[in-house]
DRENPA-494855 format. One record per atom (N, C-alpha, C): x, y, z. Coordinates in steps of 0.02 Angstrom, whole numbers, padded with zeros to 5 digits, always signed. Each point is the difference from the previous one (the first is absolute). Layout:
N
XYZ ...
//
This chain:
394
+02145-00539-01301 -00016+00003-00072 -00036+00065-00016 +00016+00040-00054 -00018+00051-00017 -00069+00004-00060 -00040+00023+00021 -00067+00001-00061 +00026+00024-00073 -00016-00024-00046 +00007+00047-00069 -00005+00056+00010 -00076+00020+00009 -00062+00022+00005 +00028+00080+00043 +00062-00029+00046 +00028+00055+00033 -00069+00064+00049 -00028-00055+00052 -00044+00027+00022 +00016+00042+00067 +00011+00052+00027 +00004+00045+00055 -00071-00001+00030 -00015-00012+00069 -00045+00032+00043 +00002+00045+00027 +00080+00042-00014 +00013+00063+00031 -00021+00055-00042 -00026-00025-00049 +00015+00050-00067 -00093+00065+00035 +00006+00056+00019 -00053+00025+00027 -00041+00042-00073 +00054+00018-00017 -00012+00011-00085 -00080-00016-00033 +00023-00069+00010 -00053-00055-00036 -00058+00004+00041 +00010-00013+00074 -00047-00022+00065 -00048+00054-00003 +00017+00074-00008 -00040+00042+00009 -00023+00033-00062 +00010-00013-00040 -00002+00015-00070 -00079+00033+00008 -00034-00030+00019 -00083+00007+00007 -00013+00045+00038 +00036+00029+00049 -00021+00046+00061 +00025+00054-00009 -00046+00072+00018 +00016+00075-00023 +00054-00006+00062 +00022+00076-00006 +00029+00006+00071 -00037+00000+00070 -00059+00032-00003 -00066+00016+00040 -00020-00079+00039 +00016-00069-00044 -00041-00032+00011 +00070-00062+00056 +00052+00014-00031 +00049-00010+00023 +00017+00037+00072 -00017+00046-00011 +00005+00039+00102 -00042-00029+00041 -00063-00003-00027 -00046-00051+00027 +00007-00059+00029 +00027-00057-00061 +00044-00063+00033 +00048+00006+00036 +00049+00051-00007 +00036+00015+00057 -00033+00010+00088 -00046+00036-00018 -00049+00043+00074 -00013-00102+00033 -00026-00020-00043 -00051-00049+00012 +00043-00040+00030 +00068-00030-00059 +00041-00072+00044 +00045+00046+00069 +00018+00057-00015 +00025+00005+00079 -00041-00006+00061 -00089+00008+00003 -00024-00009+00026 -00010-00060+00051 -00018-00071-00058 +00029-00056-00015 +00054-00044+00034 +00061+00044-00029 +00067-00008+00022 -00011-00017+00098 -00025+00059+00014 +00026+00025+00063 -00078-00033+00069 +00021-00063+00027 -00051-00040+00029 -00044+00061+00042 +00018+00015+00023 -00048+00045+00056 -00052+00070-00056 +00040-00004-00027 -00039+00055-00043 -00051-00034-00030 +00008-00058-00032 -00032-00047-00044 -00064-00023+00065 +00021-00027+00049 -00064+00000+00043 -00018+00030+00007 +00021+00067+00031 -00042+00054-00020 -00056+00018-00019 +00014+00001-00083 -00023+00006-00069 -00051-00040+00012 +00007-00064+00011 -00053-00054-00025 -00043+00010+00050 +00008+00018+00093 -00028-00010+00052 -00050+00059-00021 +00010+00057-00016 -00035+00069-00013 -00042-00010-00059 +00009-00041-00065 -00059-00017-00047 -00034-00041+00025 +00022-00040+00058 -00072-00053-00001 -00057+00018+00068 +00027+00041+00004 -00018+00053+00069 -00043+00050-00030 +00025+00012-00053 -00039+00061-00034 -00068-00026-00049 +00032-00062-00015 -00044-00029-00048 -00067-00034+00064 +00024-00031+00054 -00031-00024+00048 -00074+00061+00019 +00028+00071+00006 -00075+00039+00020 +00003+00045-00051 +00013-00030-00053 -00035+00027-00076 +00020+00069-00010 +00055+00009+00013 +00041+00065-00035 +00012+00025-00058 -00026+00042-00051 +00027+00016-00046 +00051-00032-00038 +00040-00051+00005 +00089+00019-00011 -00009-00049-00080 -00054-00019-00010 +00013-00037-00074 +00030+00032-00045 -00036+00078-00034 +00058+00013-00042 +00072+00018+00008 +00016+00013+00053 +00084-00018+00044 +00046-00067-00020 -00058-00046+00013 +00020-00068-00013 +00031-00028-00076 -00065+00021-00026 -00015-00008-00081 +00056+00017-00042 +00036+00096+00035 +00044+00036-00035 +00082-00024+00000 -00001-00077+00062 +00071+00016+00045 -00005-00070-00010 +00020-00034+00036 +00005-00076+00019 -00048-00052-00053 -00056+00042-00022 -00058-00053-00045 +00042+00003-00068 +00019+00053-00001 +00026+00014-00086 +00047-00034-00016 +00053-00004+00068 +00076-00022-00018 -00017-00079-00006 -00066-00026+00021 +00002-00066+00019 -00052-00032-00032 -00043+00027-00022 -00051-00035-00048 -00034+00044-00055 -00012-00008-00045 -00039+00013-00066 -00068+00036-00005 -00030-00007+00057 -00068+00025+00003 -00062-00024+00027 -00053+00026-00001 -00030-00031+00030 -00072-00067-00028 +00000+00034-00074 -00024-00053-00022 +00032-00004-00076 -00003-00066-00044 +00065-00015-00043 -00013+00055-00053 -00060+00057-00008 +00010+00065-00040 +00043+00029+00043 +00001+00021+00052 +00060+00034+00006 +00045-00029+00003 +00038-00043+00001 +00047-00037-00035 +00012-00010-00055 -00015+00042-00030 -00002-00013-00065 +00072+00053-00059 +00012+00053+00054 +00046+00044-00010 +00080-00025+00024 +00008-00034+00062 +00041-00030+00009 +00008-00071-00044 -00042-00043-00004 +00009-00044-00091 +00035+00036-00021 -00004+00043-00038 +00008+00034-00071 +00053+00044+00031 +00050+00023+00064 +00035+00033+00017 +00039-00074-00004 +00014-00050+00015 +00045-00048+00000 -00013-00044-00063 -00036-00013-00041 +00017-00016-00061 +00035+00050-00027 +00017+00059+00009 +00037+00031-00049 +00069-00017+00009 +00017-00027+00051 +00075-00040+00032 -00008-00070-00019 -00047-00034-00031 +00015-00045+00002 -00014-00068+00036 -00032+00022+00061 -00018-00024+00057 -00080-00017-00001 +00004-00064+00026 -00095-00013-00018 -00021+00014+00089 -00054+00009-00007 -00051+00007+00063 -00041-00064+00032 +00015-00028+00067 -00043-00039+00000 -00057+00020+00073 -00067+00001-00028 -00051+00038+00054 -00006-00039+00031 +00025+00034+00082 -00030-00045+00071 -00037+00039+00023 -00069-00043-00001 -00042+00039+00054 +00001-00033+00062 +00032+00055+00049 +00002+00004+00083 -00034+00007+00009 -00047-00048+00021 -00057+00049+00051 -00008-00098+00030 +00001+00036+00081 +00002-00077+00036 -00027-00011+00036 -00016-00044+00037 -00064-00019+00042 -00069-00003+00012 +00005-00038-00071 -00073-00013-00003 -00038-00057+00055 -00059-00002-00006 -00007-00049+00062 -00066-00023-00037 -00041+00018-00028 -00066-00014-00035 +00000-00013-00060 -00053-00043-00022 +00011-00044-00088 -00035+00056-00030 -00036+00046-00006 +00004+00070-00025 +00064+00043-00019 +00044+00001+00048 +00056+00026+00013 +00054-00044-00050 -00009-00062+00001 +00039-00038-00035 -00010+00008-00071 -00062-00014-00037 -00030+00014-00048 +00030+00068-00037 -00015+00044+00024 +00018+00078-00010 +00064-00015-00015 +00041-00031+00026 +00086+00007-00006 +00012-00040-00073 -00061-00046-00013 +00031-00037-00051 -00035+00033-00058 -00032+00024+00001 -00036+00058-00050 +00079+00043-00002 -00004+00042+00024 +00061+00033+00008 +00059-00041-00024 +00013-00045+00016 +00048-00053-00060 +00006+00003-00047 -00065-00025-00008 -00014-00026-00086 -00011+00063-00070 +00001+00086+00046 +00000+00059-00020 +00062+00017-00003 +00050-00045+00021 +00082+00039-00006 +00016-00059-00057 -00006-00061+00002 +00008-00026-00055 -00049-00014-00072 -00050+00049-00012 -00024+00027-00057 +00044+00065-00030 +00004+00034+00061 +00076+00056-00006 +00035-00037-00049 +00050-00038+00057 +00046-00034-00032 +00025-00030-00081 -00066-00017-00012 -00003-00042-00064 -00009+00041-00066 -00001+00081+00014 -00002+00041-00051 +00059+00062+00020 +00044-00016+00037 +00050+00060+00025 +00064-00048-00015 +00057-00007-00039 +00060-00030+00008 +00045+00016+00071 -00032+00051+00012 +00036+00024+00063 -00010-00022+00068 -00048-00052-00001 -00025-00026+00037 +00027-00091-00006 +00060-00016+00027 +00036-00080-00023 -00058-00039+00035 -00002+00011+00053 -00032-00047+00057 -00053+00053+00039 -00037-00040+00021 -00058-00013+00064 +00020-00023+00067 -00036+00012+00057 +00032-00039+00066 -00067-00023+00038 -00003-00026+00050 -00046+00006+00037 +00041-00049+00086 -00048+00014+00044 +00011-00029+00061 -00052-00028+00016 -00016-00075+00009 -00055-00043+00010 -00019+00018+00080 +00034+00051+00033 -00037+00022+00057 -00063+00064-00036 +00029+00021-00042 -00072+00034-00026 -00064-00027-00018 +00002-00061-00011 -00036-00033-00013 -00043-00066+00069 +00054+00007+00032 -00041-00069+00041 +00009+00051+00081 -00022-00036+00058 -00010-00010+00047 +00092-00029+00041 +00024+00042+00040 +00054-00029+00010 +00014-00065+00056 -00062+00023+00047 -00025-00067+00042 -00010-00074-00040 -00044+00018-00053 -00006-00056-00041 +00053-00015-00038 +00048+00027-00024 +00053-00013-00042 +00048-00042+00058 +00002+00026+00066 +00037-00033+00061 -00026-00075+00016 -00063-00009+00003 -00044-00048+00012 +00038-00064-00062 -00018+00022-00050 +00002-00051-00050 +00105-00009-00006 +00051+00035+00010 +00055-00012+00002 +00017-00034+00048 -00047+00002+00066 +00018-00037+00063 -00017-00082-00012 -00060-00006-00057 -00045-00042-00021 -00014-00036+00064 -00068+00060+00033 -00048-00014+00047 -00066-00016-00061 -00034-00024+00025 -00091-00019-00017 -00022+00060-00008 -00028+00010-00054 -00053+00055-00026 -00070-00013+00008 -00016+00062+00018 -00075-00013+00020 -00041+00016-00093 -00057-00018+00014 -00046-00008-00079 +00031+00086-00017 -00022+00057+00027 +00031+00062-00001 +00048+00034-00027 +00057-00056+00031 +00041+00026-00024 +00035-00034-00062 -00034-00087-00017 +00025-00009-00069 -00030+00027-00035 -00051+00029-00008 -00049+00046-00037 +00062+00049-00017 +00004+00032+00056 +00052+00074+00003 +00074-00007-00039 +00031-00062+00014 +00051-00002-00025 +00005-00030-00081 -00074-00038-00033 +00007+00003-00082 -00029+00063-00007 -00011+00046+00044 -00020+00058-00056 +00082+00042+00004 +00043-00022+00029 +00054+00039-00010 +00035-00012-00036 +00014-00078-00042 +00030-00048-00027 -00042+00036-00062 -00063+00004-00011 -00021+00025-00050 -00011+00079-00040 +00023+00032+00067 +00028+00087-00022 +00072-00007-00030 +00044-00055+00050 +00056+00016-00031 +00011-00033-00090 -00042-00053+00010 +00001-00037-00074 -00042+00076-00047 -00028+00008+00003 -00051+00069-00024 +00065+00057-00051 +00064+00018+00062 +00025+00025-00002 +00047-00015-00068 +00037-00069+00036 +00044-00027-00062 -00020-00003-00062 -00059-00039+00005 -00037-00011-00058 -00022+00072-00073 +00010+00049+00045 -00003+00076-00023 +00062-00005-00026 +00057+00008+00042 +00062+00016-00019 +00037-00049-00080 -00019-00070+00025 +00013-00048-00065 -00048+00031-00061 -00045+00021+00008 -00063+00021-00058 +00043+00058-00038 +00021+00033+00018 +00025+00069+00009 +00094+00006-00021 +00014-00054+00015 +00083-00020-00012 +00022+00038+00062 -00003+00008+00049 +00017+00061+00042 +00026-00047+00062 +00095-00001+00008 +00008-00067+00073 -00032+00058+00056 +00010-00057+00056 -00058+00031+00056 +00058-00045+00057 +00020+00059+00037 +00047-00006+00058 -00045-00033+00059 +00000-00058+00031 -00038-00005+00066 +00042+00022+00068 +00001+00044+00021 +00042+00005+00069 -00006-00039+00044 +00056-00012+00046 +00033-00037+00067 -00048+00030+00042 +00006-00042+00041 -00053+00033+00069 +00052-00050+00056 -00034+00028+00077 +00036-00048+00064 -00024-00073-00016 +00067-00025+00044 +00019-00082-00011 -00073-00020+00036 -00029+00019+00029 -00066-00055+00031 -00054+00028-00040 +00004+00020-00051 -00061-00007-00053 +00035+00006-00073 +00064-00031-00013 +00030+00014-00074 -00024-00080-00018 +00007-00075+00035 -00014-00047-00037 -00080-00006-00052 -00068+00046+00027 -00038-00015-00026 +00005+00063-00078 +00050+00034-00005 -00004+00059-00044 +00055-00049-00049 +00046-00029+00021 +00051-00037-00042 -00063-00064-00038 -00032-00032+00041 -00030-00043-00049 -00029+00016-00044 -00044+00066+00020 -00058+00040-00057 +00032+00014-00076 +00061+00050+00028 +00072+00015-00060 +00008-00049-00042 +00004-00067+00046 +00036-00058-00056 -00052-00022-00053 -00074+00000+00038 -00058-00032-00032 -00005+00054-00065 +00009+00057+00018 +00005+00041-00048 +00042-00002-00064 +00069-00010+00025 +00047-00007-00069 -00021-00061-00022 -00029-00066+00050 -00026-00031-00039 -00029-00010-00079 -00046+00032+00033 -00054+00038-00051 -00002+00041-00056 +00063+00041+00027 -00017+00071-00056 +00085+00016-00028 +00058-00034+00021 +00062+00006-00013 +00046-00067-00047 -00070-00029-00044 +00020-00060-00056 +00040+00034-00041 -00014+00055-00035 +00049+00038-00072 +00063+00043+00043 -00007+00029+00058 +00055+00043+00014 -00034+00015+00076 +00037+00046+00039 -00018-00002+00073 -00045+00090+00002 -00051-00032+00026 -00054+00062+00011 -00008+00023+00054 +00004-00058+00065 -00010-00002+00064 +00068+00010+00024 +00016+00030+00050 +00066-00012+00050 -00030+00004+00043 +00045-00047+00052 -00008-00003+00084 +00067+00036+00013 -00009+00029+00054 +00049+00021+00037 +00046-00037+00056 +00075+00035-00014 +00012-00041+00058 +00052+00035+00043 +00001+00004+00054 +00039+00039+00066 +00057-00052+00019 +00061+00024-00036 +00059-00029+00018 +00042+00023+00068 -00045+00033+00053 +00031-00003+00042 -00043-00053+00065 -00033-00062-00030 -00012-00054+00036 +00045-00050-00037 +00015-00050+00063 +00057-00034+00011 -00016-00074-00061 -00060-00003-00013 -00044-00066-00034 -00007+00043-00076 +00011+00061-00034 -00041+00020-00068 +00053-00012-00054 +00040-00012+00002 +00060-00025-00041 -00009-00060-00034 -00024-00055+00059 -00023-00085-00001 -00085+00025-00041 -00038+00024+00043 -00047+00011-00028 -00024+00023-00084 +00062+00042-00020 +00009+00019-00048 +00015-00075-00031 +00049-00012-00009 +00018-00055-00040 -00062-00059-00007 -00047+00003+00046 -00041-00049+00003 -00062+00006-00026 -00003+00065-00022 -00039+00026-00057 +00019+00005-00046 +00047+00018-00024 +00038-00038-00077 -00033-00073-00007 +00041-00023+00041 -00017-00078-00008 -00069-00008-00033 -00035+00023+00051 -00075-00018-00005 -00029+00050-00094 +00030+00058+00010 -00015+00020-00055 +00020-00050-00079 +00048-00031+00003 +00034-00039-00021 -00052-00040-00015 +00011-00069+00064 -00050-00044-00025 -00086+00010-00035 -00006+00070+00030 -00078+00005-00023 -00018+00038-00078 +00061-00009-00022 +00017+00042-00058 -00019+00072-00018 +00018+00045+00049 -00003+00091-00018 +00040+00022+00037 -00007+00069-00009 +00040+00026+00013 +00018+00053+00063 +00033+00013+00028 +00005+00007+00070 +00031+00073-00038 -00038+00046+00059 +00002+00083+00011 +00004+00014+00075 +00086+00021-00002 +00032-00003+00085 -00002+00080+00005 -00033+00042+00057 +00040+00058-00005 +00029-00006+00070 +00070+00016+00019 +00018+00005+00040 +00026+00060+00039 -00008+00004+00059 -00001+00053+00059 +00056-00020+00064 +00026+00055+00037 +00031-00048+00068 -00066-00009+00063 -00035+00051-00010 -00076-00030+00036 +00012+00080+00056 -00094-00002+00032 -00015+00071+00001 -00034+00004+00089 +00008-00089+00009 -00039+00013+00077 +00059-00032+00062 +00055+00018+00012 +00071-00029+00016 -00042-00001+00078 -00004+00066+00024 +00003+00005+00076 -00051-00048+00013 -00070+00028-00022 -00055-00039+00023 +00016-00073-00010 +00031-00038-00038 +00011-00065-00006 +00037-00027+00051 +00047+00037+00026 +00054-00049+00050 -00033+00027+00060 -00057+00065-00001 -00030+00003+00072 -00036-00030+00019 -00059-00035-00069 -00057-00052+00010 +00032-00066+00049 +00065-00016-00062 +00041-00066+00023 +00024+00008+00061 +00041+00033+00015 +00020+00015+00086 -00079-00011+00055 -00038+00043-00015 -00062-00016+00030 -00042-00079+00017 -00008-00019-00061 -00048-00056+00004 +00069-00073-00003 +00076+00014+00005 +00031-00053+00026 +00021-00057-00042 -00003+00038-00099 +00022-00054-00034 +00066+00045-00048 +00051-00032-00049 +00049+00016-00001 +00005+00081-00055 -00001+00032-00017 -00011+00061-00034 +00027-00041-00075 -00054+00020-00047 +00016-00005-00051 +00047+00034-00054 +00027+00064+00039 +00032+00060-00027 +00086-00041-00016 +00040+00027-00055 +00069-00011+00021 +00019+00029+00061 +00055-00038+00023 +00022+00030+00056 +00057+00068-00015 +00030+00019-00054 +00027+00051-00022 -00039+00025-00081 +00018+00070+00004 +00019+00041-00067 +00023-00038-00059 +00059-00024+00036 +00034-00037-00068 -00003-00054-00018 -00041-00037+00024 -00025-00080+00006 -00055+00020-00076 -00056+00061+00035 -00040+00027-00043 +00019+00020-00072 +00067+00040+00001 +00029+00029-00064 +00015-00080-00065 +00021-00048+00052 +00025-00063-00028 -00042-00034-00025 -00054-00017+00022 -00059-00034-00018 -00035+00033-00055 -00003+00074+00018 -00022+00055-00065 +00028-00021-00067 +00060+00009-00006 +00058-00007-00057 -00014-00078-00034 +00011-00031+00059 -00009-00073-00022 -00069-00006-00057 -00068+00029+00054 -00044-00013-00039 -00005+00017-00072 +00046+00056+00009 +00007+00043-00080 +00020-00038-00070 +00073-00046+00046 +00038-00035-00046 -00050-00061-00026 -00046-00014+00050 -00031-00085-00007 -00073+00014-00037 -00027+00051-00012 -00048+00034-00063 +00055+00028-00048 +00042+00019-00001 +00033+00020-00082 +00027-00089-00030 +00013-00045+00052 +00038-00046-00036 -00061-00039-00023 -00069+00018+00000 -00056-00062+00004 -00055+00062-00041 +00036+00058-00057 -00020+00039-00017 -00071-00031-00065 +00035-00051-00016 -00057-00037-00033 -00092+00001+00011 +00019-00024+00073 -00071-00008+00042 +00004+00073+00033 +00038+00044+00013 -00017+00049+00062 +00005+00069-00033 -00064+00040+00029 +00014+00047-00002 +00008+00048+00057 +00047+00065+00016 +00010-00007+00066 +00017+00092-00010 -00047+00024+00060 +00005+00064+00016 +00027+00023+00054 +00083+00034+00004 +00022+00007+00039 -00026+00062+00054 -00014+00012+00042 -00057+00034+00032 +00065+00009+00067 +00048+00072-00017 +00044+00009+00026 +00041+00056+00008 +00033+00036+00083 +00017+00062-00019 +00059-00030+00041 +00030-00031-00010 +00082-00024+00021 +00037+00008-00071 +00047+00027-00003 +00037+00031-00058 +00028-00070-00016 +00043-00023+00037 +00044-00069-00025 -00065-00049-00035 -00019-00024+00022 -00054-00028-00022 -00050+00001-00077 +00002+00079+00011 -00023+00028-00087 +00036-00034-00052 +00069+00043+00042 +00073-00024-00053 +00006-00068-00021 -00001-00029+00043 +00027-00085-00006 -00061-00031-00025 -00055+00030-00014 -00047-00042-00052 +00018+00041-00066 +00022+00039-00009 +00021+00043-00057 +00049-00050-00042 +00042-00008+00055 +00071-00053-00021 -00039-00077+00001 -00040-00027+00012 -00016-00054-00002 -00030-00001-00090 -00031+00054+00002 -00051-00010-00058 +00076+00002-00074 +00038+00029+00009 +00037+00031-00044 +00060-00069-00004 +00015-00043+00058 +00035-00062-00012 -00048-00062-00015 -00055+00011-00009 -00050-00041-00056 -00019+00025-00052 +00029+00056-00040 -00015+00032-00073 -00047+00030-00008 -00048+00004+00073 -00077+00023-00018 +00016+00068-00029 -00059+00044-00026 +00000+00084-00015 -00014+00032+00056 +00012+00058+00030 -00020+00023+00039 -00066+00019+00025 -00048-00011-00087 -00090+00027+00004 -00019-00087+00007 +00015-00043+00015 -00007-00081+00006 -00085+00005+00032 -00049-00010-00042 -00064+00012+00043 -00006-00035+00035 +00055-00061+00046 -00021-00048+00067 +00019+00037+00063 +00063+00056-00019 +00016+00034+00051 -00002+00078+00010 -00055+00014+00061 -00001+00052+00020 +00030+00027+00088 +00013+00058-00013 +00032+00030+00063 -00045+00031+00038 -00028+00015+00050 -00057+00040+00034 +00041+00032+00050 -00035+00082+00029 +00022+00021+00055 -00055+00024+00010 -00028+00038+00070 -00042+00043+00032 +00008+00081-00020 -00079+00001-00042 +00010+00087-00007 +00026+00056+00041 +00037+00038-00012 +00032+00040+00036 +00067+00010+00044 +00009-00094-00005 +00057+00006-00002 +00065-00070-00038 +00079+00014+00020 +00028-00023-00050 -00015+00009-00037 +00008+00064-00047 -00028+00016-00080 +00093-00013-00014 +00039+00013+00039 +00081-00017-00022 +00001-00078-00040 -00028-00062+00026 -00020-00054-00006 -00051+00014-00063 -00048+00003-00019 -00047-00004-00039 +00044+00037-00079 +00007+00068+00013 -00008+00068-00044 +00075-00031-00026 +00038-00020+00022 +00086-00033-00037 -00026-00069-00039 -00021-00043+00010 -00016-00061-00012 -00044+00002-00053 -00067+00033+00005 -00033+00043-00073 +00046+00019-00049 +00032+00060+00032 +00054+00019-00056 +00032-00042-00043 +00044-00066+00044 +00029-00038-00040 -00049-00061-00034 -00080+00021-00002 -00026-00049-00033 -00031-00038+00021 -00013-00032+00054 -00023-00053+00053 -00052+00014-00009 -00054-00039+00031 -00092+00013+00004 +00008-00008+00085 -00029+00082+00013 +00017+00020+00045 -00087+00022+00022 -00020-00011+00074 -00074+00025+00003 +00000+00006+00083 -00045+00063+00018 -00004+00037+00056 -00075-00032+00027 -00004-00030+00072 -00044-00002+00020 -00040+00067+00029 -00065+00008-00044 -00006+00079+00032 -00084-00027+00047 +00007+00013+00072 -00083-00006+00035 -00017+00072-00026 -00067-00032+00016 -00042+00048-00022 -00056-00011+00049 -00063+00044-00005 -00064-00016+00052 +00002+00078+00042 -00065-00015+00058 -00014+00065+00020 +00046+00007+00059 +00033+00077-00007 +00035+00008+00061 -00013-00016+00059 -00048-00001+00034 +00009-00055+00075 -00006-00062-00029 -00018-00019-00028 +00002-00060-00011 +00083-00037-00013 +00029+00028-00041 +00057-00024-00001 +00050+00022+00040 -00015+00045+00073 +00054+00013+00040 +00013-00058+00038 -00016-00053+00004 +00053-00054+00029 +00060-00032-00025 -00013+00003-00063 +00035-00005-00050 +00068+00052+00008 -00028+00074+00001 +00055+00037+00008 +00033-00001+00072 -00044-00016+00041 +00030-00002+00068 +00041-00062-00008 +00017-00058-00032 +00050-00045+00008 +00043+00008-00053 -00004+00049-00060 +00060+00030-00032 +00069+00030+00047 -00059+00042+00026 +00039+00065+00069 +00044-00049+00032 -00031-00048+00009 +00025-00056+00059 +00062-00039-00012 -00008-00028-00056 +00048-00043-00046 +00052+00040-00032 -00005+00057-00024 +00064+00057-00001 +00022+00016+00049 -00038-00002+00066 +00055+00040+00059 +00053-00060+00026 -00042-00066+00006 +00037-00072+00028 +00035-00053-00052 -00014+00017-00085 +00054-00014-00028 +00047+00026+00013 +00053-00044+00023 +00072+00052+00013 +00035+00014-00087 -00004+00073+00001 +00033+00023-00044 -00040+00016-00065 -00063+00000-00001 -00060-00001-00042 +00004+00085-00019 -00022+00028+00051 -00015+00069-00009 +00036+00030+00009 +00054-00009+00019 +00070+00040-00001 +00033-00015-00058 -00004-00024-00031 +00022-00045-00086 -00041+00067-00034 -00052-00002-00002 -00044+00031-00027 +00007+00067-00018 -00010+00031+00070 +00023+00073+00035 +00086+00009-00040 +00043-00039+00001 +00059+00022-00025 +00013+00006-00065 -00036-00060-00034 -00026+00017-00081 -00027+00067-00016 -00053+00020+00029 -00037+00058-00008 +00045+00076-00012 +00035-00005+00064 +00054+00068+00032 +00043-00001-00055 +00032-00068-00028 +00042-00014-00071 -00016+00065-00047 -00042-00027-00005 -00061+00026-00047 +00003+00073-00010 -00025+00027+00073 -00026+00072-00015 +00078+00028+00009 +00050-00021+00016 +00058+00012+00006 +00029+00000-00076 -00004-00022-00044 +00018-00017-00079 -00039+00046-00030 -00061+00018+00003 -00030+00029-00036 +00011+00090+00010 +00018+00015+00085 +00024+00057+00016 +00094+00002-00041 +00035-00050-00008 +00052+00005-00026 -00016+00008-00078 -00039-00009-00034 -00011+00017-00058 -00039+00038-00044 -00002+00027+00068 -00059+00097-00017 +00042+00036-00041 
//
């Protein structure tokens, strides 16, 4: 079936529309880097080496890999990239990377830092959504503890309503504010106590329309069922359910934990098991569009498309404020920058935070482009398109 809408992901035209030539050689330099595994270790083995006995190389970092991949370092400097992608059309949503906290100081600080991106938020249109990761906030031992549902010591129920009460802190901002607020997926042995918090939340704060989303990683074999069983529940409890969906971001470590400790891997066992369940989920939030609102959080082209075509064989408009498209700053702008064009509410997750701080973050970008098969070579060939068209039309 063919879109009205007549949408191309090939179209580079559109994709790069935003990028000088200068900035475009750059992304070129960067995904062949990327592209090519040994180089890419490399790369990553020599920054954390460098970063390890305190080398100079930040503004290196900052100029090259930080730029192509996040917004800045605190949401003023982000504030140019906003306003460089609202002019496309495209809303911004601020992630602050910065991970491993381990202290309720540390925790605190992050939710300060929250509740400063969604005061942003609530006076920038360019700003659709908020995000956060309830590992910024809690203790991941304790988040393990209470999913395993072992006995808490006095300590740690202490510890764990003050996390229940940063994250309520949070929402409670975002509902004040009209501003939805993305909760991210985290690993399967600490996602059940982050899924209940989410729900208690839309509980609470998603009666008129959906403020809260939980996330969900359709490349476990149970989030499909799971999904539907939050409808349900959203259903009976009368509000409204805010799905964003992902194929999920911790594959290896999950089937290595499972292989290890001797129980069955929660992962699909293929790609396309994953692609299926994806799609599905797509179709089973557009048909239940009433109750759902649902952010497709995705750089698989078919996938874009076929919610494109879903939305368009239910009459919706293409600006439908239940449905948004998300990709990762810096890249798939082919995906984002076409889909804008034709109208869609289209929004870029951009991290942000202090350069070491958010290099783990970039170190599993590096990672996830070299071992997606076909990620950065997709990318890299878009790009070459590119500077190839633009040299044909000197």
């Amino acid at each position: 079936m063919q879109l009205k809408s007549n949408i191309s992901f090939d179209n580079t035209s559109v994709a790069f529309e935003s990028k000088s030539d200068a900035e475009l050689r750059k992304s070129n330099f960067l995904f062949s880097v990327v592209n090519n595994p040994v180089m890419s270790d490399l790369a990553t083995g020599s920054v954390k080496l460098a970063l390890a006995i305190k080398l100079p190389v930040k503004p290196i970092i900052k100029k090259t890999v930080f730029a192509q991949f996040c917004g800045g370092e605190t949401i003023e400097e982000c504030k140019k990239t906003i306003n460089e992608l609202q002019d496309y059309k495209i809303g911004t949503i601020l992630d602050y990377s910065v991970e491993g906290g381990v202290s309720e100081e540390s925790f605190d600080e992050t939710k300060k830092e929250l509740l400063r991106t969604i005061e942003t938020a609530k006076n920038n249109e360019g700003i659709p959504f908020c995000v956060f990761k309830v590992t910024g906030l809690a203790s991941t031992p304790l988040l393990q503890k209470v999913h395993e549902d072992k006995p808490l010591s006095i300590d740690e129920r202490e510890a764990f309503n003050r996390v229940k009460e940063r994250v309520d802190e949070i929402c409670k901002a975002a509902f004040d504010s009209g501003v939805p607020i993305l909760i991210d997926a985290e690993e399967t042995w600490i996602q059940d106590p982050i899924d209940t918090i989410a729900y208690e939340m839309m509980e609470k704060y998603n009666k008129q329309k959906a403020i809260v989303y939980n996330t969900y990683q359709m490349y476990r074999v149970d989030m499909l069922d799971n999904l539907r069983k939050a409808f349900h529940y959203a259903t009976m409890n009368n509000y409204y359910l805010g799905a964003k969906l992902v194929r999920g971001a911790y594959m290896e470590k999950e089937r290595e934990r499972a292989e290890e400790k001797g129980y069955d891997s929660p992962i699909q066992p293929t790609k396309d098991a994953t692609d299926k369940d994806f799609d599905k989920a797509l179709a089973f939030c557009i048909d239940n569009k009433q109750r759902v609102s649902v952010v497709c959080g995705s750089h698989n082209e078919y996938s874009n498309y076929y919610l494109a075509l879903l939305m368009e064989k239910h009459s919706m408009h293409n600006n439908d404020e239940r449905v948004w498209f998300a990709q990762l700053y810096g890249m798939s702008d082919n995906i984002s920058y076409n889909l804008s064009k034709a109208g869609y509410n289209v929004a870029k997750y951009v991290p942000y935070g202090p350069v070491k701080s958010v290099m783990p973050y970039l170190f599993r970008r590096a990672n996830e482009n070299t071992s997606v098969a076909g990620q950065s070579s997709r990318e890299l060939s878009l790009i070459k398109k590119e500077i190839k068209r633009r040299k044909n039309h000197k």
